[in-house]
Backbone bond lengths (Angstrom), bond angles and torsions (degrees), N, CA, C in turn:
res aa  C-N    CA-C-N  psi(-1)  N-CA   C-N-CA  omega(-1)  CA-C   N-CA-C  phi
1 X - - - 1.446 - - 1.526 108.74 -
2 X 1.325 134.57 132.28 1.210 136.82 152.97 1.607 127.29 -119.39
3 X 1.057 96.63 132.47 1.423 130.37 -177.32 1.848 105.76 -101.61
4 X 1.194 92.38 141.95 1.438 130.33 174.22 1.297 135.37 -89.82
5 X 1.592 143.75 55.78 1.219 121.34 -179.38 1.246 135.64 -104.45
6 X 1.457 122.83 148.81 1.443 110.42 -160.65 1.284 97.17 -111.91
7 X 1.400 96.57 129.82 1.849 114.92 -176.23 1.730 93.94 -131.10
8 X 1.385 103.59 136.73 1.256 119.70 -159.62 1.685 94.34 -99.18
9 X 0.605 141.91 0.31 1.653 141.85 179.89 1.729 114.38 -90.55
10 X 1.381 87.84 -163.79 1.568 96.13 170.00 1.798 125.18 -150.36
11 X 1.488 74.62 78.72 1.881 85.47 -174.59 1.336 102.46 -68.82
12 X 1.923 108.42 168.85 1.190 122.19 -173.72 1.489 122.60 -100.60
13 X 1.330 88.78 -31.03 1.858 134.21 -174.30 0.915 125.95 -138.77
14 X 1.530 121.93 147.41 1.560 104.62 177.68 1.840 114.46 -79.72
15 X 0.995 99.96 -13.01 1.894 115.09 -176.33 1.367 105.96 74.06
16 X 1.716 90.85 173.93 1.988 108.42 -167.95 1.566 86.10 -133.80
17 X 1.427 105.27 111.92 1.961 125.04 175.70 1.690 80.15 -66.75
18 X 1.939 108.75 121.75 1.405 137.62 176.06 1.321 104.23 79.33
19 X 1.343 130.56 2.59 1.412 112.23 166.58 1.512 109.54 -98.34
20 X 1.466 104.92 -29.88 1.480 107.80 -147.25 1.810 75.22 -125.51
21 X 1.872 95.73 141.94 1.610 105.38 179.97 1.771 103.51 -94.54
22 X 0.943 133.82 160.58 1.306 138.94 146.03 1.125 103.33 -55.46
23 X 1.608 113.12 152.80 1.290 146.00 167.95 1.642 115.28 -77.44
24 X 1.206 113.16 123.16 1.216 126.89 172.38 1.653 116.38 -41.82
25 X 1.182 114.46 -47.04 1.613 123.08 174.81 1.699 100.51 -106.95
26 X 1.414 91.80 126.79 1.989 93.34 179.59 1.428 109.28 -70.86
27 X 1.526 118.48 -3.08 1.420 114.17 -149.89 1.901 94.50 -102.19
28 X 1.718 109.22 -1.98 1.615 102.69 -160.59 1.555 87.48 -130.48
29 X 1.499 116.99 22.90 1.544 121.95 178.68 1.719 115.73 -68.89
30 X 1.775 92.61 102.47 1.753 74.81 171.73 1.893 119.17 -85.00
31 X 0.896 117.13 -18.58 1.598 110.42 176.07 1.154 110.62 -72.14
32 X 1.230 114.05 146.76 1.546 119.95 -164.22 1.601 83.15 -93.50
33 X 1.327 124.38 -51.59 1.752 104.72 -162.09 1.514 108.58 -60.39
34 X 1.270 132.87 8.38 1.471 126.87 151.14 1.276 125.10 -131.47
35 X 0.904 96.29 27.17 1.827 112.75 148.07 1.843 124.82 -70.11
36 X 1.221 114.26 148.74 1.348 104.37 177.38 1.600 109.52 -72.94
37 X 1.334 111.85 146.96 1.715 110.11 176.31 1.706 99.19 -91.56
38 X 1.322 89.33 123.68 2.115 102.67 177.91 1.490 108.70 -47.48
39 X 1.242 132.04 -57.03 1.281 122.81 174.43 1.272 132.93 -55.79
40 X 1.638 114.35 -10.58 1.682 118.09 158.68 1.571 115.95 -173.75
41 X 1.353 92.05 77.75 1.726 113.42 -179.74 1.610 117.42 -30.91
42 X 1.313 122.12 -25.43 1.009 110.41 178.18 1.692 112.54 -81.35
43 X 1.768 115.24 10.41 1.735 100.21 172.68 1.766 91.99 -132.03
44 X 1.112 129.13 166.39 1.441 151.42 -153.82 1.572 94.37 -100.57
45 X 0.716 132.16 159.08 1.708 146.94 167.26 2.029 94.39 -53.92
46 X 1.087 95.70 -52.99 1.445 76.99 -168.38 1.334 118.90 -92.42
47 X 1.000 108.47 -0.64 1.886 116.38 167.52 1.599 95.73 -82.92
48 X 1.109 121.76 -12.94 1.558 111.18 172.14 1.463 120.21 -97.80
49 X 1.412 110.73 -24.80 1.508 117.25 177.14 1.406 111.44 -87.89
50 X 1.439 119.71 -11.46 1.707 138.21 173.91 1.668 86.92 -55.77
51 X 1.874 100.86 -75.98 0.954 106.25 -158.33 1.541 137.93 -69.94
52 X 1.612 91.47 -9.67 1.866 112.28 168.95 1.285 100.34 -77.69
53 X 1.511 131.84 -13.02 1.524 106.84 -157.53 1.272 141.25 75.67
54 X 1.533 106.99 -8.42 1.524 125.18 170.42 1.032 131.08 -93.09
55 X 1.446 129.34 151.59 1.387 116.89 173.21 1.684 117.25 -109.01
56 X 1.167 128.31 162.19 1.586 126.88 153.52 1.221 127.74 -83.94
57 X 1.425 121.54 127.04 1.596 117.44 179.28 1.613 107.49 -117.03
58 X 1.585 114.09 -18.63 1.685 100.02 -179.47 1.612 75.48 -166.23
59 X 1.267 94.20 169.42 1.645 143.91 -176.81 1.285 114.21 -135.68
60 X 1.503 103.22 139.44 1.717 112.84 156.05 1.906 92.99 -132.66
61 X 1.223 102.95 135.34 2.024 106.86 164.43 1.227 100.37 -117.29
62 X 1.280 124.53 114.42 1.592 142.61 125.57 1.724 106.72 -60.76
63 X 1.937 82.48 130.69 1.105 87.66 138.94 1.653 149.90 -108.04
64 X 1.278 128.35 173.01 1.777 124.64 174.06 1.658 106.01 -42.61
65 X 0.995 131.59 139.28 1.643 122.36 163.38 1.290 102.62 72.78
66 X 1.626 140.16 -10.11 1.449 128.25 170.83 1.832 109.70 -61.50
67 X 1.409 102.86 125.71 1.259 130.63 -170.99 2.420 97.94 -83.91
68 X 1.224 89.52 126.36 1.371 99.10 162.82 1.410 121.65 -71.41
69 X 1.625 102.85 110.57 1.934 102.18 174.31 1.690 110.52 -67.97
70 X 1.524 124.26 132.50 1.456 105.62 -166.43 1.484 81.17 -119.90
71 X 1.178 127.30 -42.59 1.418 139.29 -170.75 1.199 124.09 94.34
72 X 1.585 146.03 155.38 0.918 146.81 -89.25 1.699 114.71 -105.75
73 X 1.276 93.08 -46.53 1.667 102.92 165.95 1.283 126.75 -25.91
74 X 0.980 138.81 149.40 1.648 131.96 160.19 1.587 102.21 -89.26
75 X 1.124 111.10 -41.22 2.143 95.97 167.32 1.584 122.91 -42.45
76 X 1.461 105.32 -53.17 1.251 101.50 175.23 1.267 117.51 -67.74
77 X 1.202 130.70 -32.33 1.561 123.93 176.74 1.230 133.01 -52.34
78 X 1.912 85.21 -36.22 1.928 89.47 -170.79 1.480 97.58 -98.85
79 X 1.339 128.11 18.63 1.860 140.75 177.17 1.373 87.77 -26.56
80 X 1.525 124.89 145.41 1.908 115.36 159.13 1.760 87.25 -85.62
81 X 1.666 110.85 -38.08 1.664 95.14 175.48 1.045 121.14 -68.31
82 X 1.220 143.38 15.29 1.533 131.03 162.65 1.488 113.25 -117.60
83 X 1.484 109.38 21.57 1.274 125.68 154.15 1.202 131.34 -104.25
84 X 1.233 108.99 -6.89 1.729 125.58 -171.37 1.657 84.91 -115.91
85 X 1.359 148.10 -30.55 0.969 149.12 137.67 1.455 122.14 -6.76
86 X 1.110 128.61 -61.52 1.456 157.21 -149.19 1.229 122.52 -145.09
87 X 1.397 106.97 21.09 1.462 139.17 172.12 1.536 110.28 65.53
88 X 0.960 130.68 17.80 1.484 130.15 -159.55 1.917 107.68 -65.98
C-alpha cells in the first residue's frame, strides 16, 4: 500500500523515534517524523502515522517550480516515453 504525505519542509531522513532528538527550532527540523504534518500542524508526522497505523519506509521531496533534468539530446527530450513518464 502507498500512502502519500505532504510535509511542507525539507527533511533529510525520515528518523528513528529514541534514536534521533528533535530539533530545538521546529522551523530547521531535518527528520520528517518530527516535523509538523501540513494537513494539521498541531500533530508531528509521527503522531499521525501512530495514529493511521502506518509506517514510513522511503521518501522522495519535490520541490514547487523544480524543473525536470531530461538531458541534453533533443531525442531524449521529445521521448513520447518520457512523456508518459512524467505524465505528459
Amino acid at each position: 500500500m502507498c500512502m502519500c504525505l505532504c510535509v511542507g519542509m525539507n527533511p533529510s531522513k525520515i528518523g528513528v523515534a529514541g534514536e534521533d532528538v528533535p530539533s530545538c527550532n521546529s522551523d530547521e527540523e531535518k527528520c520528517m517524523i518530527y516535523q509538523e504534518y501540513l494537513l494539521d500542524p498541531s500533530q508531528t508526522v509521527a503522531q499521525f502515522l501512530a495514529d493511521s497505523g502506518v509506517s514510513l519506509v522511503d521518501f522522495a521531496r519535490f520541490e514547487c517550480g523544480e524543473e525536470l533534468e531530461i538531458g541534453t539530446s533533443t531525442e531524449q527530450q521529445c521521448s513520447p516515453d518520457m512523456a508518459v513518464e512524467v505524465g505528459g
